[in-house]
N, CA, C and O atoms as a Tinker XYZ file with bonds, in Angstrom:
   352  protein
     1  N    -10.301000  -11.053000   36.948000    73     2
     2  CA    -9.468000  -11.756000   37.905000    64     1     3
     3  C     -9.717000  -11.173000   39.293000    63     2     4     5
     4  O     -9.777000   -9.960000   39.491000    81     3
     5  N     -9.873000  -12.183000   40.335000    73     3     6
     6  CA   -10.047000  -11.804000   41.563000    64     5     7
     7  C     -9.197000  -12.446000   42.392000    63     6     8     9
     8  O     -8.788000  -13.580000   42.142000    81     7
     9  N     -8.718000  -11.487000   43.899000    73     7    10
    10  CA    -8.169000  -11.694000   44.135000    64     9    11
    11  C     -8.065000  -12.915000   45.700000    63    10    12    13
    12  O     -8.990000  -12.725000   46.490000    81    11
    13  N     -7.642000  -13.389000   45.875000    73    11    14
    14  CA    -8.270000  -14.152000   47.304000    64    13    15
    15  C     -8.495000  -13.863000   48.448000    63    14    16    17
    16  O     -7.685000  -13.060000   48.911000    81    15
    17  N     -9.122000  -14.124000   48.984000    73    15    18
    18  CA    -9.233000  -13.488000   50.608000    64    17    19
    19  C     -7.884000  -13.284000   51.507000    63    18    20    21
    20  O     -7.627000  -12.370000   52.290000    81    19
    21  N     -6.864000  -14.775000   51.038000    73    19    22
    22  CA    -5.624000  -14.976000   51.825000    64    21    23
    23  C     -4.612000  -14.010000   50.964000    63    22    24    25
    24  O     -3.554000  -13.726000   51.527000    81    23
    25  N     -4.805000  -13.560000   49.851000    73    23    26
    26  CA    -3.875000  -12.674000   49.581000    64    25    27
    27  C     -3.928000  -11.729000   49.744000    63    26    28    29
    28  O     -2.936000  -11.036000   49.970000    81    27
    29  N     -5.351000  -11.215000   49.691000    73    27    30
    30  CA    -5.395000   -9.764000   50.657000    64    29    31
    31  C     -5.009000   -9.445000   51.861000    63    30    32    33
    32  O     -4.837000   -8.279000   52.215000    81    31
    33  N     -4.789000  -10.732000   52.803000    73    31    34
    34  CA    -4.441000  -10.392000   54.450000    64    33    35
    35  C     -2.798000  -10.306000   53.750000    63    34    36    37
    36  O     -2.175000   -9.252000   53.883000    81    35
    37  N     -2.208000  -11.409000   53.057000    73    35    38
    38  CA    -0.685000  -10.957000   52.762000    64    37    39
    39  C     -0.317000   -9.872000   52.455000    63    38    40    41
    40  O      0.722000   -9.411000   52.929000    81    39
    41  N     -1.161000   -9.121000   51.491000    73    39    42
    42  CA    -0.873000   -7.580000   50.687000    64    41    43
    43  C     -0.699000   -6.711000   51.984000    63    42    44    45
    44  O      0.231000   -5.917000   52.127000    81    43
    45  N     -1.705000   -6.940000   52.938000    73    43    46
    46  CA    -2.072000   -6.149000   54.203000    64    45    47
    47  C     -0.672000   -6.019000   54.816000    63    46    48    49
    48  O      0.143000   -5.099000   54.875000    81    47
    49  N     -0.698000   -7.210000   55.225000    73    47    50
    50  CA     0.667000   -7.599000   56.637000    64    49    51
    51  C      1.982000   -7.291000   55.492000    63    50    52    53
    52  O      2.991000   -7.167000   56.187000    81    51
    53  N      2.245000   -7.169000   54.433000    73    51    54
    54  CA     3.733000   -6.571000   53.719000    64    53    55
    55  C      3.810000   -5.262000   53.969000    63    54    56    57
    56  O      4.854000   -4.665000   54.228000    81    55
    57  N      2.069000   -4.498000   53.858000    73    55    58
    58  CA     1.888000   -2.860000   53.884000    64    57    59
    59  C      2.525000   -2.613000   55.330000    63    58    60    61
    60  O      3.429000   -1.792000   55.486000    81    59
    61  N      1.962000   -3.429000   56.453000    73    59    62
    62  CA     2.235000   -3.269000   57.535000    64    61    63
    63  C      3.779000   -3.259000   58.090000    63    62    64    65
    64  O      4.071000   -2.334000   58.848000    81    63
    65  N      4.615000   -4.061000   57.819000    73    63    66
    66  CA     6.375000   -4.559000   58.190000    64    65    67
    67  C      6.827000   -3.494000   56.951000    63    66    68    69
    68  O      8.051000   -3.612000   56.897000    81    67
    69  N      6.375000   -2.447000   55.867000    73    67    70
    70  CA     6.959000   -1.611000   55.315000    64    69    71
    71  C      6.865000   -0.398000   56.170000    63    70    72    73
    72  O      7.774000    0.360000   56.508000    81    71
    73  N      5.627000   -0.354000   56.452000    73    71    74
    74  CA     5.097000    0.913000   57.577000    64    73    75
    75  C      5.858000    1.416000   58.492000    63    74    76    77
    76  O      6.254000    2.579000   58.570000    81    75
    77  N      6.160000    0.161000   59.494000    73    75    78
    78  CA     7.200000   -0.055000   60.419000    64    77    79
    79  C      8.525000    0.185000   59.790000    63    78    80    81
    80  O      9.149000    1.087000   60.348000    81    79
    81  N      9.073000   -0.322000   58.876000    73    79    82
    82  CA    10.233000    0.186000   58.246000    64    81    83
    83  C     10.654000    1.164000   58.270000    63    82    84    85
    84  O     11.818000    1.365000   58.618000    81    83
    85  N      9.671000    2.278000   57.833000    73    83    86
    86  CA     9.659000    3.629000   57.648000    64    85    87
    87  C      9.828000    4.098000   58.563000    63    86    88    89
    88  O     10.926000    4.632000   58.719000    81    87
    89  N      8.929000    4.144000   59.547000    73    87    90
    90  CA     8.915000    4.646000   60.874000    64    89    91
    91  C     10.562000    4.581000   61.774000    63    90    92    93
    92  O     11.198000    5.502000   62.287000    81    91
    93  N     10.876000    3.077000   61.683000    73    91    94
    94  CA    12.088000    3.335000   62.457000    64    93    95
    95  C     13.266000    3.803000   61.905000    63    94    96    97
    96  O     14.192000    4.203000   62.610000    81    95
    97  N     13.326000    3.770000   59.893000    73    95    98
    98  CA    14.600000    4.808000   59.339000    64    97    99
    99  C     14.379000    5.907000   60.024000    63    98   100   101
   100  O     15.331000    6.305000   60.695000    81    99
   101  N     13.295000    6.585000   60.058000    73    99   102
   102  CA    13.332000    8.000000   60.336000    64   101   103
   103  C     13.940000    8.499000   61.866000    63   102   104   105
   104  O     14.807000    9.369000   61.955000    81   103
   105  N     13.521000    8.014000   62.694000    73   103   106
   106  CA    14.035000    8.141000   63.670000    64   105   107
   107  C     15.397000    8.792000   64.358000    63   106   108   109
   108  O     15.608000    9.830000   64.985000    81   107
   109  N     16.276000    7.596000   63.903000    73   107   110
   110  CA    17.632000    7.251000   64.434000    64   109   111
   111  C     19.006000    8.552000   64.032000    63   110   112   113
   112  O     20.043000    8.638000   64.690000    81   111
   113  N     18.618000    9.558000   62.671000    73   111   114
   114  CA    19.068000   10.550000   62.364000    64   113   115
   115  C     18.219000   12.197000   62.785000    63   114   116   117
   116  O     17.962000   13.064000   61.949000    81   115
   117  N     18.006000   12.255000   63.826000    73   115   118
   118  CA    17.659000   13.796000   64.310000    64   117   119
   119  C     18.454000   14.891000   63.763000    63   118   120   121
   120  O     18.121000   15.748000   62.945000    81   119
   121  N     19.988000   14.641000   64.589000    73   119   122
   122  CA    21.220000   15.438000   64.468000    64   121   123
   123  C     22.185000   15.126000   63.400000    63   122   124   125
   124  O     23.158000   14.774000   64.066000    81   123
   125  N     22.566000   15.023000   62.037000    73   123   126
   126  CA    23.356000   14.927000   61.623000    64   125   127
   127  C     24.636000   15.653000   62.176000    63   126   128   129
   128  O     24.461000   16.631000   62.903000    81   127
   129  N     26.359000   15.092000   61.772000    73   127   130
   130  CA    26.937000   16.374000   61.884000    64   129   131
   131  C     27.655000   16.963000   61.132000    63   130   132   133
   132  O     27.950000   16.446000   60.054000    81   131
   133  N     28.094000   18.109000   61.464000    73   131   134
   134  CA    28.144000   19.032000   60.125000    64   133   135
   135  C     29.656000   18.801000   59.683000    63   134   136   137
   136  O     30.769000   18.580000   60.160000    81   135
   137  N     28.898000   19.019000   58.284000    73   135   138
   138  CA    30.257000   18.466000   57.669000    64   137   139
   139  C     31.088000   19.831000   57.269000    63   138   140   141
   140  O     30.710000   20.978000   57.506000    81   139
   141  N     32.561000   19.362000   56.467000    73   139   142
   142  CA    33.442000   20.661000   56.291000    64   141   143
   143  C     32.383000   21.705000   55.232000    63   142   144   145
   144  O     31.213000   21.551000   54.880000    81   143
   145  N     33.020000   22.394000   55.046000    73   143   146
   146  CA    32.093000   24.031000   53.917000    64   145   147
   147  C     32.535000   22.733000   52.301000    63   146   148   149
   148  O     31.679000   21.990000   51.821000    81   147
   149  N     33.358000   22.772000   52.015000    73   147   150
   150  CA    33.813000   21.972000   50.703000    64   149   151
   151  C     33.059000   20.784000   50.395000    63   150   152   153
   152  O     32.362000   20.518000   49.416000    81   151
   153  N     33.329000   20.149000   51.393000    73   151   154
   154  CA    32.436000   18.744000   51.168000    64   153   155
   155  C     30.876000   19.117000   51.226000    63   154   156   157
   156  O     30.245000   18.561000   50.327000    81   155
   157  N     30.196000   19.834000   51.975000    73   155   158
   158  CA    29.059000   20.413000   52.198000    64   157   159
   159  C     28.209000   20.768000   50.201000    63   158   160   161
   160  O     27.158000   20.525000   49.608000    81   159
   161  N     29.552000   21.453000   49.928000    73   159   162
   162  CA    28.737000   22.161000   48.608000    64   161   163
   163  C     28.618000   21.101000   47.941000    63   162   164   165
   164  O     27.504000   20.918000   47.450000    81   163
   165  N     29.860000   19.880000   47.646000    73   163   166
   166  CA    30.190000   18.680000   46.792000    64   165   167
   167  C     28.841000   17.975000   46.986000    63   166   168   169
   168  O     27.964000   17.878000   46.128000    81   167
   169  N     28.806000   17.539000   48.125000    73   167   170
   170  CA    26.963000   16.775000   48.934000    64   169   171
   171  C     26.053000   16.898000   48.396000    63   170   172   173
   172  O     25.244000   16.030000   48.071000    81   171
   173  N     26.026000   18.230000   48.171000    73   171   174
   174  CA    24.502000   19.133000   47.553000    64   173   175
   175  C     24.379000   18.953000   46.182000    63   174   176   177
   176  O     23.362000   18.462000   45.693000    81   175
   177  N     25.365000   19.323000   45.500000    73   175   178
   178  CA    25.448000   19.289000   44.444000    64   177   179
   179  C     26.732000   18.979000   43.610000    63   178   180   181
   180  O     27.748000   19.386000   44.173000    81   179
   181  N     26.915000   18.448000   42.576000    73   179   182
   182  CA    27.783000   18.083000   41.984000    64   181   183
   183  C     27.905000   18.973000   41.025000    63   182   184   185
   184  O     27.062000   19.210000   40.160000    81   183
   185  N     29.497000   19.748000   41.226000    73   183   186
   186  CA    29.949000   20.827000   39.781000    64   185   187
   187  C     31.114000   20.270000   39.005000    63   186   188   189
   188  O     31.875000   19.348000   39.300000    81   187
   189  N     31.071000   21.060000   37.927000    73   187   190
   190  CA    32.098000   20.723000   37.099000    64   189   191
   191  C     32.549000   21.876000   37.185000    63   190   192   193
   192  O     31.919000   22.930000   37.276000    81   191
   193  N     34.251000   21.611000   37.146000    73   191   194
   194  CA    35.087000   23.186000   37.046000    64   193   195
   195  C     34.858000   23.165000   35.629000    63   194   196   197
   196  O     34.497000   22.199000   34.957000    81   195
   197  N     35.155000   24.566000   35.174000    73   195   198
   198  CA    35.544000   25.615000   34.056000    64   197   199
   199  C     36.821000   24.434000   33.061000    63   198   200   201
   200  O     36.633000   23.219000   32.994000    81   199
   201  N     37.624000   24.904000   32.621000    73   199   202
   202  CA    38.931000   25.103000   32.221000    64   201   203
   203  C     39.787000   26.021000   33.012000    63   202   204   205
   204  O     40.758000   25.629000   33.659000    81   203
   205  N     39.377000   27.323000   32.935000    73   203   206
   206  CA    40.480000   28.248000   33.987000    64   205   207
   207  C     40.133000   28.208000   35.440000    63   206   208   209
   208  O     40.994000   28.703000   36.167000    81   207
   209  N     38.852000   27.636000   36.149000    73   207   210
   210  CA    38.645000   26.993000   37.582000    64   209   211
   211  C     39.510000   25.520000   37.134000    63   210   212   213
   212  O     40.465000   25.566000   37.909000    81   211
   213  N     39.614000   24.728000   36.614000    73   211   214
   214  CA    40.544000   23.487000   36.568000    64   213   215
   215  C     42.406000   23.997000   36.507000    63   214   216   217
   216  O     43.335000   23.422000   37.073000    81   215
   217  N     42.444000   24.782000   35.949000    73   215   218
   218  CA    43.637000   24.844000   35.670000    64   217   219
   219  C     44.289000   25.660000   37.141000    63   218   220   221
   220  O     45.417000   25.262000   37.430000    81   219
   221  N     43.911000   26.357000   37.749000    73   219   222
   222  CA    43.654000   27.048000   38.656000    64   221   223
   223  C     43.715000   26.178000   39.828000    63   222   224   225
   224  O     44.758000   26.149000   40.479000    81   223
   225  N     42.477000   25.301000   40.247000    73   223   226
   226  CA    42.420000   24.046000   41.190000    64   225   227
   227  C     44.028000   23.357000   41.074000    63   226   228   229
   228  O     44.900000   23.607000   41.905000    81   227
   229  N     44.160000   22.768000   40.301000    73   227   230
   230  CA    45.496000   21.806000   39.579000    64   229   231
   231  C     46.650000   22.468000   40.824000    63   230   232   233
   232  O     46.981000   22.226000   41.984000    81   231
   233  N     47.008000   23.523000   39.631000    73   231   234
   234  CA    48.234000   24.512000   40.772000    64   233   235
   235  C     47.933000   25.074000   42.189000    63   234   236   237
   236  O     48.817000   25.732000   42.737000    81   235
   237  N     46.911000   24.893000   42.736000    73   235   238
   238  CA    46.760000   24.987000   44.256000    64   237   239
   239  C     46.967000   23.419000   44.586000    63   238   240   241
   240  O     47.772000   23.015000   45.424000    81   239
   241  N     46.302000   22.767000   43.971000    73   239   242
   242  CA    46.380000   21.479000   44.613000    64   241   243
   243  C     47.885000   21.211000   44.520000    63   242   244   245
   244  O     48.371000   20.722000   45.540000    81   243
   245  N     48.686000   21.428000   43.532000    73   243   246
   246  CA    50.565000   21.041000   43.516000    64   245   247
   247  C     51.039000   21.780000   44.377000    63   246   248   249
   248  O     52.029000   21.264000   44.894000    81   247
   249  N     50.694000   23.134000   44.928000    73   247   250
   250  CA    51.644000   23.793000   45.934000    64   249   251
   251  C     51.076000   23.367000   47.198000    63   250   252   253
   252  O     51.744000   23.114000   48.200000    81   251
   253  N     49.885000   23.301000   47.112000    73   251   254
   254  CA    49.728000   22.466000   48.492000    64   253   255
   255  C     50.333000   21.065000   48.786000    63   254   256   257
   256  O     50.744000   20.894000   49.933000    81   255
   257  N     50.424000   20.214000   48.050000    73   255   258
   258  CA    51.461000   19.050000   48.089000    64   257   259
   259  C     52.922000   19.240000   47.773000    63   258   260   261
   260  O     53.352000   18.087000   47.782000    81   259
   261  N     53.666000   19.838000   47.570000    73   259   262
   262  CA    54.736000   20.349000   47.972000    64   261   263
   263  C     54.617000   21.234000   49.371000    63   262   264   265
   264  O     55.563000   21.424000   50.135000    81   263
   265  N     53.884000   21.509000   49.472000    73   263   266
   266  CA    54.029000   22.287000   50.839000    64   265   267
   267  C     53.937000   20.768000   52.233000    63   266   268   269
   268  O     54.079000   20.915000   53.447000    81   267
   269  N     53.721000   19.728000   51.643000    73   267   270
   270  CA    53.800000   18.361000   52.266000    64   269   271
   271  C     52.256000   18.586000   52.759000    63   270   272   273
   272  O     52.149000   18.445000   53.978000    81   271
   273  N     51.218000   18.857000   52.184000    73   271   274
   274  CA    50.086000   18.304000   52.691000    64   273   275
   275  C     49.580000   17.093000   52.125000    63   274   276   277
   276  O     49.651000   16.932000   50.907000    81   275
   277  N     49.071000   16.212000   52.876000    73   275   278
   278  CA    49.131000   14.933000   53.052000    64   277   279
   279  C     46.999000   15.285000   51.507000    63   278   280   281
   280  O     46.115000   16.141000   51.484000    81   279
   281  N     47.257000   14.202000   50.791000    73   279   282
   282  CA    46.314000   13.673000   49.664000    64   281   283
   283  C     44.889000   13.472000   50.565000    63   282   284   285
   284  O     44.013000   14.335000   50.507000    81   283
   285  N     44.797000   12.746000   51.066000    73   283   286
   286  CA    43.443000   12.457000   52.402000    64   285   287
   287  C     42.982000   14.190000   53.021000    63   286   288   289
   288  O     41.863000   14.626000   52.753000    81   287
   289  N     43.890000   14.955000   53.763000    73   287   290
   290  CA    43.622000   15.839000   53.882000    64   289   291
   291  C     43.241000   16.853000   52.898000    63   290   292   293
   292  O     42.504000   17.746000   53.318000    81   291
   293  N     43.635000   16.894000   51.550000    73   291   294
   294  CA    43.154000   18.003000   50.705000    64   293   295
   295  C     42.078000   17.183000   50.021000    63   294   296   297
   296  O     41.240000   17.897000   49.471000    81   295
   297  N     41.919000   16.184000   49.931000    73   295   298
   298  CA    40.430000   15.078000   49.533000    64   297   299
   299  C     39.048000   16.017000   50.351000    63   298   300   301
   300  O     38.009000   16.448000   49.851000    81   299
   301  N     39.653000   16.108000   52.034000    73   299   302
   302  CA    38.690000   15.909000   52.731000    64   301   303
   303  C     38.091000   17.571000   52.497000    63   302   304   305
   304  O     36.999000   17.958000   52.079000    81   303
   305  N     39.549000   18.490000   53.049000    73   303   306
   306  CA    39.497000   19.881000   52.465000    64   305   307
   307  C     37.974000   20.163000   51.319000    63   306   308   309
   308  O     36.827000   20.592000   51.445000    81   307
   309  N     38.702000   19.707000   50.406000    73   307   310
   310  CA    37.805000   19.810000   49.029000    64   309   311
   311  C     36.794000   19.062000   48.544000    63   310   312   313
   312  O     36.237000   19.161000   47.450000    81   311
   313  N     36.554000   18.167000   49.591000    73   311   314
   314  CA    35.148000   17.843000   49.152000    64   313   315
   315  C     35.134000   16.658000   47.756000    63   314   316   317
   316  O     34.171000   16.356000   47.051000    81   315
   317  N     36.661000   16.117000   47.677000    73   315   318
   318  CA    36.828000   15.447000   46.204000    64   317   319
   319  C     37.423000   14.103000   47.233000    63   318   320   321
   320  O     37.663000   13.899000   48.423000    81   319
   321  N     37.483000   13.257000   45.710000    73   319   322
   322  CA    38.354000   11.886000   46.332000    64   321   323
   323  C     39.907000   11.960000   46.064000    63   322   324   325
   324  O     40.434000   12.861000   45.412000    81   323
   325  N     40.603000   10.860000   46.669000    73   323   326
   326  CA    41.667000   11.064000   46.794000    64   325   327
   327  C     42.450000   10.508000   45.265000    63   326   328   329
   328  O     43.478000   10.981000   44.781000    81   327
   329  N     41.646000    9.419000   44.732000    73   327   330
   330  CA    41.992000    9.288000   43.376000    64   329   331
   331  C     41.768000    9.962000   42.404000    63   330   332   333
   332  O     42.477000    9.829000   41.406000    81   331
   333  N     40.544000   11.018000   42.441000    73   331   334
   334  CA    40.874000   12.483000   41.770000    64   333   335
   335  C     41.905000   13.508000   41.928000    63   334   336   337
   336  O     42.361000   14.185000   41.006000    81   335
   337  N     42.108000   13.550000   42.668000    73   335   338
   338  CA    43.186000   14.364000   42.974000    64   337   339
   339  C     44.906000   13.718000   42.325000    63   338   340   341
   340  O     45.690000   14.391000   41.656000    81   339
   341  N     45.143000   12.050000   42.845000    73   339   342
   342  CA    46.049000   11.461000   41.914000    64   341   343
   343  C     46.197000   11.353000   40.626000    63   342   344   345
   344  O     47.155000   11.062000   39.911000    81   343
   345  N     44.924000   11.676000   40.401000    73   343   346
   346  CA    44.602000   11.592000   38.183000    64   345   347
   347  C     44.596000   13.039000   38.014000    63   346   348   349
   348  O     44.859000   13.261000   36.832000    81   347
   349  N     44.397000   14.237000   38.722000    73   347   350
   350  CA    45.050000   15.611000   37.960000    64   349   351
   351  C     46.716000   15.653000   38.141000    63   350   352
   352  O     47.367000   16.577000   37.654000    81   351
């Protein structure tokens, strides 16, 4: 099987408008900015607590909400979502 002359200029000119693609994602992010230490580690990598790191997390996270800190803020704190935090 061979291929046609006109599909080779198409194969060409798709290589080309991907090329360009590339070129201008890269660009537009030089500076990211920096995010909190918590969310930072969460980003990188995804952990699972322990049992006694869970059980541990749990009761900081309840005295901190009795202490009236607002769910969004200890989300952002910790690097978790805010519906995790409603399901412990």
């Amino acid at each position: 099987m061979t291929i046609s002359t006109r599909d080779v200029n198409r194969l060409r000119k798709i290589i080309e408008l991907c090329e360009q693609v590339l070129k201008s994602a890269e660009m537009p992010d030089t500076k990211a900015p920096a995010k909190a230490k918590g969310a930072q580690k969460t980003a990188d990598k995804r952990t699972r607590r322990s049992g006694k790191e869970l059980v541990a997390f749990r009761k900081m996270l309840v005295a901190e909400r009795k202490r009236g800190a607002s769910v969004a803020e200890l989300a952002k704190k910790h690097g978790i979502s805010a519906a995790y935090i409603y399901q412990l």
